[in-house]
DOGU-763250 format. One record per residue (C-alpha): residue number from 1; chain; x, y, z. Coordinates in nm, 3 decimals. Layout:
BEGIN
R   k c      c1      c2      c3
R NUM A       X       Y       Z
...
// end
This chain:
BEGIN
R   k c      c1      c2      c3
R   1 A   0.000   0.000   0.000
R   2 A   0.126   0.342  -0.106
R   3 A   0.101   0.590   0.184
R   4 A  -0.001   0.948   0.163
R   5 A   0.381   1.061   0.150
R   6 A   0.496   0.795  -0.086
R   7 A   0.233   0.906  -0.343
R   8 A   0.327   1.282  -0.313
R   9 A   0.659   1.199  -0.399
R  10 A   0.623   1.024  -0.699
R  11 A   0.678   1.253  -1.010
R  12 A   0.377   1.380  -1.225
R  13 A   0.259   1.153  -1.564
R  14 A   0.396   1.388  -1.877
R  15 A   0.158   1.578  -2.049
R  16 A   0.069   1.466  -2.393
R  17 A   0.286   1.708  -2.654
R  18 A   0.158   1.742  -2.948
R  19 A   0.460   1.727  -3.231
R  20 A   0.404   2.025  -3.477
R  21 A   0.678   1.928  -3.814
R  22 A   0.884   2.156  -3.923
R  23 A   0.805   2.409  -4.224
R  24 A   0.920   2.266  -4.520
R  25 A   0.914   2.579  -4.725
R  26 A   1.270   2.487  -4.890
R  27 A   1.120   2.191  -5.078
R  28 A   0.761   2.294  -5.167
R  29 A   1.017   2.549  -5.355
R  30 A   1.243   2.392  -5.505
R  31 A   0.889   2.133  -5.642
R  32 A   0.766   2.431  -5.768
R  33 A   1.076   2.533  -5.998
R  34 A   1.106   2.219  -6.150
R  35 A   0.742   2.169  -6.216
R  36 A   0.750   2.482  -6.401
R  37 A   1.112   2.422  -6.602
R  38 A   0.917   2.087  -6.742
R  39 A   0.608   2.226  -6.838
R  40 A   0.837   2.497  -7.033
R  41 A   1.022   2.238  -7.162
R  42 A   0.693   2.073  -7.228
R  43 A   0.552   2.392  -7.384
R  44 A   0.887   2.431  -7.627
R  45 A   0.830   2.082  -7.768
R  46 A   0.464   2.083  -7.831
R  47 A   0.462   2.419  -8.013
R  48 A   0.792   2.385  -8.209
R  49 A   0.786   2.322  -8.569
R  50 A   1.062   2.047  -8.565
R  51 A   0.761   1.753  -8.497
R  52 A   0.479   1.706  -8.697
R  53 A   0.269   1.605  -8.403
R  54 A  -0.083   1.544  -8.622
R  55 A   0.125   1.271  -8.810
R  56 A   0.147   1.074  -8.473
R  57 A  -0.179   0.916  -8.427
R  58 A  -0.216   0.811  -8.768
R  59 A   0.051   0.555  -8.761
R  60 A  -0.033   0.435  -8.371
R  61 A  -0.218   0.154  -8.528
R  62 A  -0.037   0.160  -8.831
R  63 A  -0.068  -0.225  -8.985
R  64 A   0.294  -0.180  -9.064
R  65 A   0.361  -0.098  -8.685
R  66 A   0.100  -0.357  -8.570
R  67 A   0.319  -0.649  -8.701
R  68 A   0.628  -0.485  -8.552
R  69 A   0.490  -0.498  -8.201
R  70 A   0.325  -0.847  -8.274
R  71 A   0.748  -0.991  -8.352
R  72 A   0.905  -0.776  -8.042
R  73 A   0.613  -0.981  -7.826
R  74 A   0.725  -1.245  -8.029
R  75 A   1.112  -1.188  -7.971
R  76 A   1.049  -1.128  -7.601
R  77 A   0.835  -1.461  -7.481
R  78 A   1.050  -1.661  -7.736
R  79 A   1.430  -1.500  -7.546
R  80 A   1.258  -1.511  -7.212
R  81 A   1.119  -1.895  -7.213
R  82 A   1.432  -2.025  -7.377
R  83 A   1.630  -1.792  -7.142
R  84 A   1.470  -1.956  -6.846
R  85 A   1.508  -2.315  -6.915
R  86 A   1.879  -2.238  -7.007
R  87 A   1.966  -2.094  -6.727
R  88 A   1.768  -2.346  -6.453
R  89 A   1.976  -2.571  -6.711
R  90 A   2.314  -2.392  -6.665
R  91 A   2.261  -2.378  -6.253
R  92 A   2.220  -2.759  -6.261
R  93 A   2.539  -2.795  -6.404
R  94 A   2.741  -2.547  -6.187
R  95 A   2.547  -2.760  -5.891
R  96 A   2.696  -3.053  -6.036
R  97 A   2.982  -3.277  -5.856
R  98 A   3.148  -3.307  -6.214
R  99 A   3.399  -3.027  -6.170
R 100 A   3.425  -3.006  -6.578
R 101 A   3.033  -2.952  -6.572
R 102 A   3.049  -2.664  -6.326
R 103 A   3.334  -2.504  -6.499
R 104 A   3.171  -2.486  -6.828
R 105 A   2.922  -2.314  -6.686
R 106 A   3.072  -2.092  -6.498
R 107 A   3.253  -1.987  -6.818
R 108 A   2.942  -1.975  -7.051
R 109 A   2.813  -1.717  -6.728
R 110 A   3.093  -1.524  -6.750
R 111 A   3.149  -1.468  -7.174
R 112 A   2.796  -1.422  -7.243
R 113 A   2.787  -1.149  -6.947
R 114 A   3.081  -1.047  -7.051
R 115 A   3.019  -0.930  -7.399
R 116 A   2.747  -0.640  -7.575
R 117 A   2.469  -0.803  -7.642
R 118 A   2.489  -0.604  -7.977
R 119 A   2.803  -0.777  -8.032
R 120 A   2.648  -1.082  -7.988
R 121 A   2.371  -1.034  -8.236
R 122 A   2.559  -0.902  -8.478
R 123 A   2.808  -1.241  -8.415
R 124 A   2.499  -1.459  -8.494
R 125 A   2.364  -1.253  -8.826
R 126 A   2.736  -1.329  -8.915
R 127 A   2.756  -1.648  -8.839
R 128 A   2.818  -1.776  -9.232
R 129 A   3.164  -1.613  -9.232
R 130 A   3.307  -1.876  -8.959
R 131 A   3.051  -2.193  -9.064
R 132 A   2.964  -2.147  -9.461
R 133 A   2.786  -2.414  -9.510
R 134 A   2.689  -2.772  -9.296
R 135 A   2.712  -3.078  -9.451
R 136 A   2.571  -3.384  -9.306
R 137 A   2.657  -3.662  -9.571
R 138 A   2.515  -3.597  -9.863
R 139 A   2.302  -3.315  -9.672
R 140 A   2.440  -2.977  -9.760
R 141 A   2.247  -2.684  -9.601
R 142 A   2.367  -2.280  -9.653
R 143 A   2.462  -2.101  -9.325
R 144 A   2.261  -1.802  -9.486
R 145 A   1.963  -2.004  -9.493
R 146 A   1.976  -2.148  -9.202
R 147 A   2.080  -1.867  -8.945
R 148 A   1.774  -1.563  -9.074
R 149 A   1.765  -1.230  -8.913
R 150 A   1.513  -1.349  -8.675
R 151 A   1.653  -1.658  -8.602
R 152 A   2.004  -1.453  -8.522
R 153 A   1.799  -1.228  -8.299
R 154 A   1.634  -1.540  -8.113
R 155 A   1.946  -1.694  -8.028
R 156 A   2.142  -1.379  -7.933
R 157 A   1.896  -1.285  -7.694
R 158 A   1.810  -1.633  -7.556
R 159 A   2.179  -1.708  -7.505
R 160 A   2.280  -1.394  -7.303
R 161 A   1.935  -1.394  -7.123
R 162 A   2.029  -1.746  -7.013
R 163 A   2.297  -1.622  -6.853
R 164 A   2.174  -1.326  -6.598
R 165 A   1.900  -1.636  -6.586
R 166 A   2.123  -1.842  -6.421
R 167 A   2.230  -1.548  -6.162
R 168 A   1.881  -1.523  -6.065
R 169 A   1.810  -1.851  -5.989
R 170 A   2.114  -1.881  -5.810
R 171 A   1.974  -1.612  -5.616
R 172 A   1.668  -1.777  -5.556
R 173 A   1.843  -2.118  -5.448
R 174 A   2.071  -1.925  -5.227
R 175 A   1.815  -1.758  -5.030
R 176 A   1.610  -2.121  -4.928
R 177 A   1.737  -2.238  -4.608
R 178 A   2.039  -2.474  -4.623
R 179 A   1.875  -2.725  -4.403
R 180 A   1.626  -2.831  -4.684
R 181 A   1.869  -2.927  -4.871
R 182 A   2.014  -3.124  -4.597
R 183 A   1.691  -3.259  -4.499
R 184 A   1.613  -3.397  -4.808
R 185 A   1.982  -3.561  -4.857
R 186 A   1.938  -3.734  -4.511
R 187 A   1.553  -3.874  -4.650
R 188 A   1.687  -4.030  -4.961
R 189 A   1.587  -3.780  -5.196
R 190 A   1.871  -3.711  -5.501
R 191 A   2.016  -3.382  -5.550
R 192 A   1.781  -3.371  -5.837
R 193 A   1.476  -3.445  -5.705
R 194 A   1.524  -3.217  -5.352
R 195 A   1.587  -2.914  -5.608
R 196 A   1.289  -2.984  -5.830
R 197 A   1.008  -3.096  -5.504
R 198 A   1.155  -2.906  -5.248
R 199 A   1.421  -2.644  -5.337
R 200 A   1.297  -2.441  -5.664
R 201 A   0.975  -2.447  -5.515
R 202 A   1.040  -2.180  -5.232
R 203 A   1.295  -1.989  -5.440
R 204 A   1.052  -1.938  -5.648
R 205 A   0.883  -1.634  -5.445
R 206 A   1.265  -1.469  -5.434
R 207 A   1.294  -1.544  -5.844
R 208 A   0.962  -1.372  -6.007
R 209 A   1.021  -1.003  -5.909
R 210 A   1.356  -1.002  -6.112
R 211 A   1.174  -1.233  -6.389
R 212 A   0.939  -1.002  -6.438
R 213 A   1.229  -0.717  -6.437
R 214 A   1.450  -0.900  -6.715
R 215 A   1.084  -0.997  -6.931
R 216 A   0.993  -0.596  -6.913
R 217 A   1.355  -0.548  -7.001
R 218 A   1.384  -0.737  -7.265
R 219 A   1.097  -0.616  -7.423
R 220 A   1.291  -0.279  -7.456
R 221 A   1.601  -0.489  -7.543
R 222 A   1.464  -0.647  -7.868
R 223 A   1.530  -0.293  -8.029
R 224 A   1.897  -0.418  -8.035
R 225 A   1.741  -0.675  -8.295
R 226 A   1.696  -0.391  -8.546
R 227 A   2.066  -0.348  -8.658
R 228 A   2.035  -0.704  -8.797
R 229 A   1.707  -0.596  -8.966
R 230 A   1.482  -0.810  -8.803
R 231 A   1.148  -0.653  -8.856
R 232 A   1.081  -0.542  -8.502
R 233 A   0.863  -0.259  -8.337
R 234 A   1.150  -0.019  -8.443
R 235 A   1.278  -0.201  -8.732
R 236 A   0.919  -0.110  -8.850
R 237 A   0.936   0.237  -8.764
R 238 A   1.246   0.315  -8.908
R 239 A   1.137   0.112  -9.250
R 240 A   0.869   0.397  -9.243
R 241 A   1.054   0.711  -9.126
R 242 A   1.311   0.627  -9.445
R 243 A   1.060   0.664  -9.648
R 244 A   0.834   0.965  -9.537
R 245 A   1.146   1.171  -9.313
R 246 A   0.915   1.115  -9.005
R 247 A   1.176   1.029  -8.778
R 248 A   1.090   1.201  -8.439
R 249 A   0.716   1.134  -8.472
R 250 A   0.838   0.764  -8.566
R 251 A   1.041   0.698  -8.308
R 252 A   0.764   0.874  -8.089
R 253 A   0.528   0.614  -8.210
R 254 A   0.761   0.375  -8.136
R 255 A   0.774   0.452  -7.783
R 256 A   0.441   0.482  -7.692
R 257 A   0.380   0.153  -7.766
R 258 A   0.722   0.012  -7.577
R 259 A   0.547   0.218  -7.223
R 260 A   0.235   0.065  -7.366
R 261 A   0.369  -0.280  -7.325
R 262 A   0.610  -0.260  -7.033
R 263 A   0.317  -0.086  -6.847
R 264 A   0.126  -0.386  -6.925
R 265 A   0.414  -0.638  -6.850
R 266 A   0.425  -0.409  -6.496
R 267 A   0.096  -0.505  -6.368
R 268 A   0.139  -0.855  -6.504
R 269 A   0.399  -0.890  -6.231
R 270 A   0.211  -0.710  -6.013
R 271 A  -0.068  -0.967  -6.019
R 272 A   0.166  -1.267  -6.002
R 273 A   0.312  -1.137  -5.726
R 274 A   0.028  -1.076  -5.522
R 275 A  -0.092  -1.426  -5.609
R 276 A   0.278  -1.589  -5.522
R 277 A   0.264  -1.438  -5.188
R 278 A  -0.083  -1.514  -5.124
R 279 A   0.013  -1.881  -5.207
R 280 A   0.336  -1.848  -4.942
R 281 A   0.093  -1.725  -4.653
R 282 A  -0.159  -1.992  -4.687
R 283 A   0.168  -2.224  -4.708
R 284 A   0.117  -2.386  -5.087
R 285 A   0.469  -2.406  -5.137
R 286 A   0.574  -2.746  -5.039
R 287 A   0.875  -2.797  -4.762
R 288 A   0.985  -3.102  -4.594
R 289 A   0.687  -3.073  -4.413
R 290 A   0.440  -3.117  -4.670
R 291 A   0.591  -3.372  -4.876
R 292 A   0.420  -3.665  -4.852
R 293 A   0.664  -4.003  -4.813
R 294 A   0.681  -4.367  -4.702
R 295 A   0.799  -4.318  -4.366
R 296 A   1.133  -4.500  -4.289
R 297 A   1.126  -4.898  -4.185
R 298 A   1.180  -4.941  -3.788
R 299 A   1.578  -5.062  -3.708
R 300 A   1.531  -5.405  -3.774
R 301 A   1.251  -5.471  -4.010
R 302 A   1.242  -5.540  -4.340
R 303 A   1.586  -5.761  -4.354
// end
């Protein structure tokens, strides 16, 4: 029991302050400036005479243009599927015990990062000037004919994708808890089958945000394809400026529809995100846990 003293003595509760932030005058400033130097900017563009800007609409759905962004989709799901079962390919083999595996690999990794893309493309359009021809027999087939513009631009960009590919999922792997791995070893399970049922499965959630960050990258990559004349989005466009001397509204055109489709490609991700980590909260992913096995034989039995 407090006594009448004891109570007197004990300091006063604080008063509630209320916290008042600090002006930020500076800022709502500087905000102001630079929303008016870009709508002068803004203003300079629009009315100058350089850009036709009526011209622009016209050849949004241009049929010409159409097909162009019909290939780069094309070129993109094409790079990024064969990109993705390349590299889950190449991070097998660096997880292999076969040290000449795992160096191969690591080198294919390392020259394909290594190197300009651009360089690589234009490698692959070039192809017939190291390999001519094939022969297989009597089976003679023409490099030329063989190795197109688009199928140069498919295997350039499928080939180095496969290689940042490979980072990623070694991301992924690296981020699932070494014990599963363990875990499954000690069960019986191969190092196969623990990374397909049990590993891949929960690096999964790390691996689709930078996916989805290479696919909307690559979609703005497969412009690289046009030096090889591949009949791309801007392939298209410049076909069309050459003829008519519409370059800026052209290569206006042409990006409108690449934020058009990386916009799309944005809330793509966004929705297989949500759904991923929806999935990891009600606990869909399989671990150890959830697998479902024969449970061991008692010491003793079945000898």
């Amino acid at each position: 029991m407090s006594t009448p003293e004891v109570s007197a003595l004990r300091p006063a509760p604080p008063q509630e302050q209320k916290v008042v932030p600090a002006p930020q005058r500076g800022s709502w400033i500087s905000a102001g400036v630079v929303v008016a130097l870009l709508v002068a900017f803004a203003y300079v563009v629009v009315t100058g005479d350089g850009v036709r800007w009526k011209e622009i609409p016209g050849y949004l759905l241009d049929p010409t243009i159409i097909a162009g962004v019909r290939l780069t989709l094309l070129f993109t799901f094409l790079s990024m599927a064969l990109g993705l079962v390349g590299g889950l390919t190449l991070e097998v083999l660096r997880r292999s015990r076969n040290p000449v595996l795992t160096k191969l690999a690591g080198a294919y990794i390392w020259f394909f990062r290594g190197t300009p893309l651009l360089v690589q493309i234009i490698f692959w359009f070039n192809i017939q000037l190291f390999i001519p021809r094939i022969a297989i027999g009597a089976f003679e087939l023409e490099m030329n004919a063989l190795v197109s513009p688009f199928t140069a631009a498919v295997l350039a960009l499928s080939l180095n994708e496969a290689a940042y590919m490979a980072e990623i999922i070694r991301a992924g792997l690296l981020s699932v808890d070494k014990g599963q791995s363990e875990a499954a070893t000690a069960l019986g399970f191969t190092p196969l089958q623990a990374l397909w049922r049990i590993i891949l499965p929960q690096a999964l959630r790390f691996t689709i945000p930078p996916i989805g960050n290479q696919t909307i990258s690559m979609l703005k990559t497969t412009s690289l394809v046009s030096v090889v004349a591949a009949q791309d989005l801007l392939t298209r466009a410049q076909n069309i400026y050459a003829r008519n001397f519409l370059i800026i509204e052209l290569l206006i055109v042409a990006s409108l529809w690449y934020l058009l489709l990386t916009t799309l490609a944005s809330f793509i991700q966004y929705w297989i995100e949500r759904r991923l980590s929806r999935s990891v909260e009600g606990r869909d992913i399989p671990t150890l846990r959830s697998e479902r096995r024969t449970p061991l034989p008692a010491m003793g039995e079945g000898r």
